[in-house]
N, CA, C and O atoms as CSV, one atom per row, in Angstrom:
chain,resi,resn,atom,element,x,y,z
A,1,UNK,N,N,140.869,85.922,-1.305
A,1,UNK,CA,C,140.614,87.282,-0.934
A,1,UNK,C,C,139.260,87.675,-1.527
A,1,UNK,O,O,139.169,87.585,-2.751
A,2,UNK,N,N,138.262,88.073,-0.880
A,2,UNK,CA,C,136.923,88.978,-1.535
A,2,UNK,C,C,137.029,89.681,-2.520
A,2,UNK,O,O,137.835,90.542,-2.873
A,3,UNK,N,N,136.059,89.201,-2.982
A,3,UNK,CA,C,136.479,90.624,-4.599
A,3,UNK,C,C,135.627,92.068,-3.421
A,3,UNK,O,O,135.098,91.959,-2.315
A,4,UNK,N,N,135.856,93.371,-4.369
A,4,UNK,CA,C,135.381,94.688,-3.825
A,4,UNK,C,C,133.539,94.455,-4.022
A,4,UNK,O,O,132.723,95.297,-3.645
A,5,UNK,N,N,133.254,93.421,-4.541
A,5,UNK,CA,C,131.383,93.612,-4.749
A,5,UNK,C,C,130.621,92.393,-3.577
A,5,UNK,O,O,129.451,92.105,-3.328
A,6,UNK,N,N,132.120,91.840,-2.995
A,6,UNK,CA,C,131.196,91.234,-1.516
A,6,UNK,C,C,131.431,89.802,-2.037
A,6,UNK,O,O,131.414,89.076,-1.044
A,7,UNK,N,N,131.536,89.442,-2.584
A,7,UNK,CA,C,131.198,88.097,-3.810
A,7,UNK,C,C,132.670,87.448,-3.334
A,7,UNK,O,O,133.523,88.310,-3.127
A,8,UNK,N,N,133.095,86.076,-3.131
A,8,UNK,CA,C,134.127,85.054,-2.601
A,8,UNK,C,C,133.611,83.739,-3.804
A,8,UNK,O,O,132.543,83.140,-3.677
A,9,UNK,N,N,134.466,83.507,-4.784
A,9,UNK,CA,C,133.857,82.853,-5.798
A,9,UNK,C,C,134.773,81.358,-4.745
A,9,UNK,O,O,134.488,80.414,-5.481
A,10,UNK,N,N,135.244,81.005,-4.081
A,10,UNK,CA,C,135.923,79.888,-3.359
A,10,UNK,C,C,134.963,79.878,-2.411
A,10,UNK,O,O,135.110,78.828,-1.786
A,11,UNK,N,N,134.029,80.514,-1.963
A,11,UNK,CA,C,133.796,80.286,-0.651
A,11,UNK,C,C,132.308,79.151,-0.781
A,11,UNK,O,O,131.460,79.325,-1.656
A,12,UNK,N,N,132.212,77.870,0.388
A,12,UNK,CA,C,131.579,77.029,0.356
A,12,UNK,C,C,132.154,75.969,-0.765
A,12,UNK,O,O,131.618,74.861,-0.790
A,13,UNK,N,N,133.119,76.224,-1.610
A,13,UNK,CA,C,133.434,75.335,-2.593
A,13,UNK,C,C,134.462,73.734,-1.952
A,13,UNK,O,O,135.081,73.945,-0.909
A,14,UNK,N,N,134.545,72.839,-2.327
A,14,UNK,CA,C,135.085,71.577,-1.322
A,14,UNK,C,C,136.899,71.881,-1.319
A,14,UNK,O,O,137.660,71.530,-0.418
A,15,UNK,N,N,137.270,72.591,-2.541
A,15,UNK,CA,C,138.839,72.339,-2.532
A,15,UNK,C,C,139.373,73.435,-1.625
A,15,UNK,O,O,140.505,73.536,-1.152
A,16,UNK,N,N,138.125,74.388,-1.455
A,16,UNK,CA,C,138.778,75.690,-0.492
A,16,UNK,C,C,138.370,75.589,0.865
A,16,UNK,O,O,138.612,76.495,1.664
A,17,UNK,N,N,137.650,74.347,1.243
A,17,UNK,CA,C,137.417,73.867,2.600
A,17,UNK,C,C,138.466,72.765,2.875
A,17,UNK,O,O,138.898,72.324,3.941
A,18,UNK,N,N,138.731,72.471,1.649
A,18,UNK,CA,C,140.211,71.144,1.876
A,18,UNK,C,C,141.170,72.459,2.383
A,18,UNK,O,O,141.655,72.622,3.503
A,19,UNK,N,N,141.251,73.100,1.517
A,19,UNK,CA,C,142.923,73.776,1.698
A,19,UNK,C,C,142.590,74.885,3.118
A,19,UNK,O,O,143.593,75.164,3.775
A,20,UNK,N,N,141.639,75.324,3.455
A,20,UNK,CA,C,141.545,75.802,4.823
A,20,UNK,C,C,141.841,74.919,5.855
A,20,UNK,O,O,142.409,75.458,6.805
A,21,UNK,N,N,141.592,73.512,5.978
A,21,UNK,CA,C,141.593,72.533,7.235
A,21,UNK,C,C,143.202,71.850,6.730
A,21,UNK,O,O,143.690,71.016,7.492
A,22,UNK,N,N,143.828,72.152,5.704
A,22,UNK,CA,C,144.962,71.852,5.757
A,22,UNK,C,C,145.839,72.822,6.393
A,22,UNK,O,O,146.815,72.557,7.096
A,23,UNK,N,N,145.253,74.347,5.973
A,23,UNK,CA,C,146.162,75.626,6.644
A,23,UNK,C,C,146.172,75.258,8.084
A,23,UNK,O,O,147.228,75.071,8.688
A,24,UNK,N,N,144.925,75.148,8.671
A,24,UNK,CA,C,144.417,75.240,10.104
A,24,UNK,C,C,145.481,74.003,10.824
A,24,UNK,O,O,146.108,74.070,11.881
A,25,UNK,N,N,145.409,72.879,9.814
A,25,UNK,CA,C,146.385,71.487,10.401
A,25,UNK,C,C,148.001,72.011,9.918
A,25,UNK,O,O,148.993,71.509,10.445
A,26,UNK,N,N,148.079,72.835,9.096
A,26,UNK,CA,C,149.709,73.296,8.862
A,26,UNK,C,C,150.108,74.206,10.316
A,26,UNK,O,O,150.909,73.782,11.149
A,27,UNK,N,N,149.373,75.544,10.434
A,27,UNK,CA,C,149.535,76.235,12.048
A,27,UNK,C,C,149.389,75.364,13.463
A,27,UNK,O,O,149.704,75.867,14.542
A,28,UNK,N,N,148.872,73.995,13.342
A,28,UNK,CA,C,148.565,73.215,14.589
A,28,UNK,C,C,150.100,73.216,14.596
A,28,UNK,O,O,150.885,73.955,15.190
A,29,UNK,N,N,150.351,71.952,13.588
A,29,UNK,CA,C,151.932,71.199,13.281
A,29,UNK,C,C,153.225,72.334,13.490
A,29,UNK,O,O,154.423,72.101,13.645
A,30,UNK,N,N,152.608,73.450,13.440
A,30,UNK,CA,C,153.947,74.628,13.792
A,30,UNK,C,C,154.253,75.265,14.994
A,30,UNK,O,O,155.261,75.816,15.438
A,31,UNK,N,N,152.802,74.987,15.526
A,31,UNK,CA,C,152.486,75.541,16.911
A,31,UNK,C,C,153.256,74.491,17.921
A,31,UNK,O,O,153.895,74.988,18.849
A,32,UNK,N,N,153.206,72.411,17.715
A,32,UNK,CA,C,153.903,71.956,18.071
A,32,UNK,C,C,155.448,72.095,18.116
A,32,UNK,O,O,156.298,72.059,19.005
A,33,UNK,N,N,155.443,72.258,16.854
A,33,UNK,CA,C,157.037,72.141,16.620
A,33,UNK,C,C,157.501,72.963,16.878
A,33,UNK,O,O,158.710,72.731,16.893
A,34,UNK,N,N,157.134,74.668,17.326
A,34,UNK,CA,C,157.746,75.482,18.148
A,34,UNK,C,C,158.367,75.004,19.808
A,34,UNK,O,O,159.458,75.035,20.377
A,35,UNK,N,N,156.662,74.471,20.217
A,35,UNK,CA,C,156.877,73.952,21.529
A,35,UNK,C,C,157.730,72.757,22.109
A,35,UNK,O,O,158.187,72.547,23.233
A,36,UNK,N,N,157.781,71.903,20.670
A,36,UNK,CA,C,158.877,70.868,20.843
A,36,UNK,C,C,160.080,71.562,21.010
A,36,UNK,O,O,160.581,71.255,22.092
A,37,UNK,N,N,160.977,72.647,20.170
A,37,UNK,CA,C,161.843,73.107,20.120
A,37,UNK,C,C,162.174,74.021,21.692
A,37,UNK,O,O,163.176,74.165,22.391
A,38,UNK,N,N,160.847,74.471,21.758
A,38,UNK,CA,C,161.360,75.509,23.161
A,38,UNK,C,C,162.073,74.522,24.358
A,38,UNK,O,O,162.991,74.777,25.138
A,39,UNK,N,N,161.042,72.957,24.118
A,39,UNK,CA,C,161.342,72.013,25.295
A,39,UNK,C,C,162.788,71.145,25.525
A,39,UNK,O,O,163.387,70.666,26.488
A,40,UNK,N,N,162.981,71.237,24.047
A,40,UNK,CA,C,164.333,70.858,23.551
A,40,UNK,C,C,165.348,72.145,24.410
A,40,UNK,O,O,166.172,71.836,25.271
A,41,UNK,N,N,165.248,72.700,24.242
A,41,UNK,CA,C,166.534,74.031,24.043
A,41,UNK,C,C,166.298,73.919,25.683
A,41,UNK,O,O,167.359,74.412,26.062
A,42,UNK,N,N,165.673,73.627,26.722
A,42,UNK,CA,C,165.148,73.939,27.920
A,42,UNK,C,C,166.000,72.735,28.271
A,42,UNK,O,O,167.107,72.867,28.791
A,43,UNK,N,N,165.630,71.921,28.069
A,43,UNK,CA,C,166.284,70.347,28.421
A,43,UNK,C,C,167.727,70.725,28.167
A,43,UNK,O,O,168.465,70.869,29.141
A,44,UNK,N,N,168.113,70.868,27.149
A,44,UNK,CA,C,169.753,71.095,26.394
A,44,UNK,C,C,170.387,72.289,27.771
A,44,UNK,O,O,171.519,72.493,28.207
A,45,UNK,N,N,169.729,72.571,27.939
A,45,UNK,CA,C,170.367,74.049,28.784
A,45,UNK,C,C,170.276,73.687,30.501
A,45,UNK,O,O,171.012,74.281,31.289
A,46,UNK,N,N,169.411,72.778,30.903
A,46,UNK,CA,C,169.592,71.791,32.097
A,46,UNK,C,C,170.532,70.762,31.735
A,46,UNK,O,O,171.465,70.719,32.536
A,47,UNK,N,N,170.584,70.182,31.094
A,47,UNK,CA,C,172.038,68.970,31.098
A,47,UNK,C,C,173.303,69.879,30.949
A,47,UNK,O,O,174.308,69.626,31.614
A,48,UNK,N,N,173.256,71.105,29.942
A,48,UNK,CA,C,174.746,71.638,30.030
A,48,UNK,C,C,174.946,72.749,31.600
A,48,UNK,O,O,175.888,73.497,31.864
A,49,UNK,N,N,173.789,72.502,32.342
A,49,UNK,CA,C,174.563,73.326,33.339
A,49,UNK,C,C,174.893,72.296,34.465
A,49,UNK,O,O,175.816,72.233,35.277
A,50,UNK,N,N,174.023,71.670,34.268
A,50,UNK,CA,C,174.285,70.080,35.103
A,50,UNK,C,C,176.114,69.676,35.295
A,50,UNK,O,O,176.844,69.663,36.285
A,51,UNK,N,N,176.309,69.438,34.117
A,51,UNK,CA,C,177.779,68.745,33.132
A,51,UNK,C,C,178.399,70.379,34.101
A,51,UNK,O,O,179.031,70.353,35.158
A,52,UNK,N,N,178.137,71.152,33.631
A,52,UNK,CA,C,179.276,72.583,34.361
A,52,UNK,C,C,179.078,72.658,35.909
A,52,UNK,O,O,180.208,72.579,36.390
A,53,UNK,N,N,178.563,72.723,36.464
A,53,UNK,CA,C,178.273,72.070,38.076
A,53,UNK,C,C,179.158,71.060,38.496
A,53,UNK,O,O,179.895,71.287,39.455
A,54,UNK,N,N,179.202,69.677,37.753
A,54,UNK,CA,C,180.049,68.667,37.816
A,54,UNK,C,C,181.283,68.733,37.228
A,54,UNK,O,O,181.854,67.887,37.916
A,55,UNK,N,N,181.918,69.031,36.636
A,55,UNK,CA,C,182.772,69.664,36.379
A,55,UNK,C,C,183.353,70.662,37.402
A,55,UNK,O,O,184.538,70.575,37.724
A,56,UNK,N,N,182.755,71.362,37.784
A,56,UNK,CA,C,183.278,72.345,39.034
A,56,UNK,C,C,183.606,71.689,40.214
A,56,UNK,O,O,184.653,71.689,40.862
A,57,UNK,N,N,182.437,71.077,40.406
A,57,UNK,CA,C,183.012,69.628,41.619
A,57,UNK,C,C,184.158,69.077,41.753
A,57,UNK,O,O,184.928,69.088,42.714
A,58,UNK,N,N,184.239,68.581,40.719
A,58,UNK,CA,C,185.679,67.854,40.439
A,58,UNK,C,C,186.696,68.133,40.451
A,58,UNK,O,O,187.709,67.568,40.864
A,59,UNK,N,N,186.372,69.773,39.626
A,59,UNK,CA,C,188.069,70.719,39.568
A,59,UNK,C,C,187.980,71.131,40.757
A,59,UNK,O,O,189.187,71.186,40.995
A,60,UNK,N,N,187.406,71.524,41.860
A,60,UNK,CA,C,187.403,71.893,43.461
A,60,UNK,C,C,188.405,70.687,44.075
A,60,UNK,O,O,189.554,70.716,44.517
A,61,UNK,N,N,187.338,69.524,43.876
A,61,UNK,CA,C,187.927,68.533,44.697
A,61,UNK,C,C,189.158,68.156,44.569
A,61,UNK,O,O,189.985,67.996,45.467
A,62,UNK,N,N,189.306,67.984,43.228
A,62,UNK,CA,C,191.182,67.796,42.744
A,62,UNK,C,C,191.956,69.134,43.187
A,62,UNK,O,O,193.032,68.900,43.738
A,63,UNK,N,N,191.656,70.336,43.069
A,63,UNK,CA,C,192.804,71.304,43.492
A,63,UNK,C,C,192.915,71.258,45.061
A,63,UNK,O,O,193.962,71.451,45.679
A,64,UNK,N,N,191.500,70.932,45.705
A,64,UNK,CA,C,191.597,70.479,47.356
A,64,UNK,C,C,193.003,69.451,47.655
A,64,UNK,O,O,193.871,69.674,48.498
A,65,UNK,N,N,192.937,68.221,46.659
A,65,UNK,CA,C,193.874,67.402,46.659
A,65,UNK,C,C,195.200,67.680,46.795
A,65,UNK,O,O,196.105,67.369,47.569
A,66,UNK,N,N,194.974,68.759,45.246
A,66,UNK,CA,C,196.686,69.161,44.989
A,66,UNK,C,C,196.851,70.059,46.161
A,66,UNK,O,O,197.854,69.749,46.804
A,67,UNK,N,N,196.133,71.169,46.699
A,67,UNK,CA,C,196.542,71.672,47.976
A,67,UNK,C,C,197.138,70.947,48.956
A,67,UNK,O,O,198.090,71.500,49.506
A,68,UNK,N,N,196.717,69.413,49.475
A,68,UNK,CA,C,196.650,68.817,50.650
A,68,UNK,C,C,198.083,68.308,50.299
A,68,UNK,O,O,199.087,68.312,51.011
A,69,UNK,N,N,197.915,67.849,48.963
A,69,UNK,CA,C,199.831,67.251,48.277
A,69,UNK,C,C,200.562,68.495,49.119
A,69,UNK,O,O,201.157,68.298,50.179
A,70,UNK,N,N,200.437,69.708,48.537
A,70,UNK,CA,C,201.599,70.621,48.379
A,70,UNK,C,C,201.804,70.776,49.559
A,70,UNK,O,O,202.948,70.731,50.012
A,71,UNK,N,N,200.619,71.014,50.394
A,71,UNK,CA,C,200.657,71.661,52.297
A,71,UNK,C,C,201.470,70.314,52.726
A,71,UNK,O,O,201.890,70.453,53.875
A,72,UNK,N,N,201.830,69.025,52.148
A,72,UNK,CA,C,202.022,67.920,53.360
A,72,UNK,C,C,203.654,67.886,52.548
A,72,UNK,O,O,204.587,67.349,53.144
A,73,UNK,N,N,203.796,68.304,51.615
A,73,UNK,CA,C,205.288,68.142,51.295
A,73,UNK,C,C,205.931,69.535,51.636
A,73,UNK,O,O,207.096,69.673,51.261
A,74,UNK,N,N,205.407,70.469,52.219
A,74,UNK,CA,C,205.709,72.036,52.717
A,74,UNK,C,C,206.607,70.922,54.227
A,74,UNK,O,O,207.787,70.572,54.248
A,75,UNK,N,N,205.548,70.634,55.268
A,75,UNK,CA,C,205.352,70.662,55.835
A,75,UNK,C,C,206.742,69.229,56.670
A,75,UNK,O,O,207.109,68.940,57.809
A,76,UNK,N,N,206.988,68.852,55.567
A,76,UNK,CA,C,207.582,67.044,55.318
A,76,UNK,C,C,209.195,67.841,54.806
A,76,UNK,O,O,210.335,67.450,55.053
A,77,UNK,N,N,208.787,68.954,54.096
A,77,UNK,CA,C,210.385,69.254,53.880
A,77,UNK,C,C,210.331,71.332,53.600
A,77,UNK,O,O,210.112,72.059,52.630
A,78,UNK,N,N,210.614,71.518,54.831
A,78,UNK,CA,C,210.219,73.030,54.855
A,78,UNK,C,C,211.433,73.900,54.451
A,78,UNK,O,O,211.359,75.041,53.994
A,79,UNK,N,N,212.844,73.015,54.747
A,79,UNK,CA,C,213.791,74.218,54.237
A,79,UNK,C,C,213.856,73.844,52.223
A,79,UNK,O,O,214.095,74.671,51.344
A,80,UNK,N,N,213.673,72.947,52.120
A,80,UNK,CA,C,213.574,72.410,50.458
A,80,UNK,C,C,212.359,73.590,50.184
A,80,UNK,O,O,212.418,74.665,49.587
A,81,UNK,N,N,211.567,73.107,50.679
A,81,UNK,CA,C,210.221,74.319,50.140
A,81,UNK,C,C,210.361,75.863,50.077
A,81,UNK,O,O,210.044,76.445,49.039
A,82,UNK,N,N,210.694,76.355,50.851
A,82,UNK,CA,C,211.741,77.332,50.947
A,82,UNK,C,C,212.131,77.667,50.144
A,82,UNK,O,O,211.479,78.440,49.443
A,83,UNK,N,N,213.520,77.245,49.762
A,83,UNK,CA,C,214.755,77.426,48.526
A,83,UNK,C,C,213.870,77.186,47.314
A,83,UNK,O,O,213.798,78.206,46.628
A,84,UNK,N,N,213.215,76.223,46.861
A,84,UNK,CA,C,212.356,76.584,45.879
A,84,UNK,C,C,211.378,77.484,45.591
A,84,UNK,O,O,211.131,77.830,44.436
A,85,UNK,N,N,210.743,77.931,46.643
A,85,UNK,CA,C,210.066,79.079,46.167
A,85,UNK,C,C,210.666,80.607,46.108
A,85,UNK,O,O,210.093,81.661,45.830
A,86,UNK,N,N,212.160,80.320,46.506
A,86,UNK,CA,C,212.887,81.677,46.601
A,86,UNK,C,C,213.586,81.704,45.284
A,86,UNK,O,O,213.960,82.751,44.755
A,87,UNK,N,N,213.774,80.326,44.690
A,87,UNK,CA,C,214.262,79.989,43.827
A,87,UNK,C,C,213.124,80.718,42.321
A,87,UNK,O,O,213.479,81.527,41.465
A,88,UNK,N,N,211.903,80.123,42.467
A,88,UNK,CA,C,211.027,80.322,41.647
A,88,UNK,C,C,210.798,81.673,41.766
A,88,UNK,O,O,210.479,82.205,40.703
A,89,UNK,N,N,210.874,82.537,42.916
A,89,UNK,CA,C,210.112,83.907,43.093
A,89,UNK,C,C,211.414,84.933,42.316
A,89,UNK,O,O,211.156,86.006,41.770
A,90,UNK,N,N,212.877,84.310,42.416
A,90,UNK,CA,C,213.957,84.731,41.761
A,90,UNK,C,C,213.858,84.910,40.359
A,90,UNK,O,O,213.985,86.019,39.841
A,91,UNK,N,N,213.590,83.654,39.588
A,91,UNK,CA,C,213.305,83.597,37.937
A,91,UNK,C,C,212.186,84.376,37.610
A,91,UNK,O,O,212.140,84.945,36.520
A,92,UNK,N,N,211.116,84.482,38.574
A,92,UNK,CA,C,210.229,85.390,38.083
A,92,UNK,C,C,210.264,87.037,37.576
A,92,UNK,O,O,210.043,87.740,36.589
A,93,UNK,N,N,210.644,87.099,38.789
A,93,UNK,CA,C,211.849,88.706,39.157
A,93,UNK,C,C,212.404,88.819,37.991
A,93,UNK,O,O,211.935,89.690,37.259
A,94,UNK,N,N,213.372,88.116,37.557
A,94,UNK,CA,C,214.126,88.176,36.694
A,94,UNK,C,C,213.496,88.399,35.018
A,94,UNK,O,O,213.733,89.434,34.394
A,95,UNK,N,N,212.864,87.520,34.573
A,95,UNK,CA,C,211.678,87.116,33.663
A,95,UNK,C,C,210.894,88.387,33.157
A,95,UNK,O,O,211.016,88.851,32.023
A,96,UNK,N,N,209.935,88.974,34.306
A,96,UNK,CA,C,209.126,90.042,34.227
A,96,UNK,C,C,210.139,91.436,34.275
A,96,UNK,O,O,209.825,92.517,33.776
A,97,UNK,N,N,210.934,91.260,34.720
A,97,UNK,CA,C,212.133,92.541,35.461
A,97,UNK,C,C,212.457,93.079,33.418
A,97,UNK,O,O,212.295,94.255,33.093
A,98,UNK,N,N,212.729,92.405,32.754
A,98,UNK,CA,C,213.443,92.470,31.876
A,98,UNK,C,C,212.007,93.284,30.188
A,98,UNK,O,O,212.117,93.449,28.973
A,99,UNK,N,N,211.037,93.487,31.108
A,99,UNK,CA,C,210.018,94.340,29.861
A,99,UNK,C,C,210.774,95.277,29.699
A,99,UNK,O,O,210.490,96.169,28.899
Protein backbone atom coordinates (compact mmCIF):
# COMPACT_ATOMS: atom_id res chain seq x y z
CA UNK A 1 0.00 0.00 0.00
CA UNK A 2 1.54 3.75 -0.65
CA UNK A 3 2.52 5.52 2.21
CA UNK A 4 0.38 9.22 2.34
CA UNK A 5 3.90 11.12 0.95
CA UNK A 6 3.64 9.21 -2.57
CA UNK A 7 6.73 7.04 -1.64
CA UNK A 8 6.10 2.74 -2.27
CA UNK A 9 9.30 1.53 -0.42
CA UNK A 10 8.46 -2.24 -2.44
CA UNK A 11 8.02 -0.76 -5.54
CA UNK A 12 10.70 -1.82 -8.41
CA UNK A 13 12.20 -4.07 -5.63
CA UNK A 14 12.71 -8.07 -7.12
CA UNK A 15 10.68 -9.88 -4.16
CA UNK A 16 7.64 -7.49 -4.84
CA UNK A 17 7.83 -8.21 -8.60
CA UNK A 18 8.15 -12.03 -7.58
CA UNK A 19 5.08 -11.83 -5.37
CA UNK A 20 3.01 -9.66 -7.97
CA UNK A 21 3.57 -12.33 -10.98
CA UNK A 22 2.77 -14.94 -8.42
CA UNK A 23 -0.64 -12.98 -7.43
CA UNK A 24 -1.27 -12.39 -11.23
CA UNK A 25 -0.41 -16.52 -11.76
CA UNK A 26 -2.62 -17.23 -8.39
CA UNK A 27 -5.98 -15.17 -10.21
CA UNK A 28 -5.02 -17.00 -13.71
CA UNK A 29 -5.14 -20.62 -11.72
CA UNK A 30 -8.63 -19.42 -10.15
CA UNK A 31 -10.00 -18.03 -13.13
CA UNK A 32 -9.38 -21.73 -14.57
CA UNK A 33 -10.57 -23.54 -11.88
CA UNK A 34 -13.79 -21.63 -11.78
CA UNK A 35 -14.22 -22.48 -15.47
CA UNK A 36 -13.24 -26.04 -14.95
CA UNK A 37 -15.93 -26.27 -12.30
CA UNK A 38 -18.71 -24.39 -14.30
CA UNK A 39 -17.82 -27.17 -17.18
CA UNK A 40 -17.98 -29.86 -14.72
CA UNK A 41 -21.42 -28.98 -13.14
CA UNK A 42 -22.66 -28.44 -17.03
CA UNK A 43 -21.51 -31.92 -18.05
CA UNK A 44 -22.91 -33.48 -14.55
CA UNK A 45 -26.32 -31.87 -15.33
CA UNK A 46 -26.35 -33.31 -19.15
CA UNK A 47 -25.61 -36.95 -18.09
CA UNK A 48 -28.21 -36.66 -15.13
CA UNK A 49 -30.90 -35.54 -17.44
CA UNK A 50 -29.80 -37.92 -20.05
CA UNK A 51 -30.03 -41.07 -17.23
CA UNK A 52 -33.84 -39.28 -16.37
CA UNK A 53 -34.98 -39.30 -20.09
CA UNK A 54 -33.90 -43.00 -20.13
CA UNK A 55 -35.33 -43.93 -17.37
CA UNK A 56 -38.65 -42.47 -18.52
CA UNK A 57 -38.32 -44.53 -21.64
CA UNK A 58 -38.23 -47.52 -20.00
CA UNK A 59 -40.86 -46.89 -17.29
CA UNK A 60 -43.28 -45.88 -20.46
CA UNK A 61 -42.30 -48.84 -22.31
CA UNK A 62 -42.75 -51.38 -19.43
CA UNK A 63 -46.18 -49.88 -18.21
CA UNK A 64 -47.09 -50.01 -22.24
CA UNK A 65 -46.27 -53.76 -21.58
CA UNK A 66 -48.07 -54.16 -18.36
CA UNK A 67 -51.09 -52.43 -20.13
CA UNK A 68 -50.95 -54.84 -23.20
CA UNK A 69 -50.63 -57.92 -20.26
CA UNK A 70 -53.72 -56.58 -18.49
CA UNK A 71 -55.91 -55.49 -21.85
CA UNK A 72 -55.12 -59.27 -23.29
CA UNK A 73 -56.07 -61.09 -20.01
CA UNK A 74 -59.38 -58.57 -19.78
CA UNK A 75 -60.07 -59.61 -22.97
CA UNK A 76 -59.00 -63.75 -22.66
CA UNK A 77 -61.19 -63.83 -19.49
CA UNK A 78 -63.83 -60.97 -19.20
CA UNK A 79 -66.32 -62.39 -16.68
CA UNK A 80 -63.07 -63.30 -14.20
CA UNK A 81 -62.00 -59.63 -14.86
CA UNK A 82 -65.12 -58.45 -13.90
CA UNK A 83 -65.65 -60.17 -10.48
CA UNK A 84 -62.28 -59.01 -9.63
CA UNK A 85 -62.52 -55.66 -10.13
CA UNK A 86 -65.97 -55.61 -8.39
CA UNK A 87 -64.28 -57.55 -5.98
CA UNK A 88 -61.35 -55.00 -5.54
CA UNK A 89 -63.69 -51.83 -6.04
CA UNK A 90 -65.75 -53.64 -2.92
CA UNK A 91 -62.60 -53.76 -0.38
CA UNK A 92 -61.89 -50.40 -1.35
CA UNK A 93 -65.39 -49.07 -0.47
CA UNK A 94 -65.09 -50.77 2.46
CA UNK A 95 -61.35 -49.71 3.54
CA UNK A 96 -61.84 -45.89 2.82
CA UNK A 97 -65.78 -46.10 3.94
CA UNK A 98 -64.56 -46.73 7.51
CA UNK A 99 -62.50 -42.91 8.21
Amino acid sequence: MPRRNGLNPLAGSAAADEFMKQVAALQDDAIQLGLAGKRLAGDTAHRATEMAQDYYRRGRTRMTDVEKAVEKKVRDYPVRSILLAAGIGYLLARLLGRR
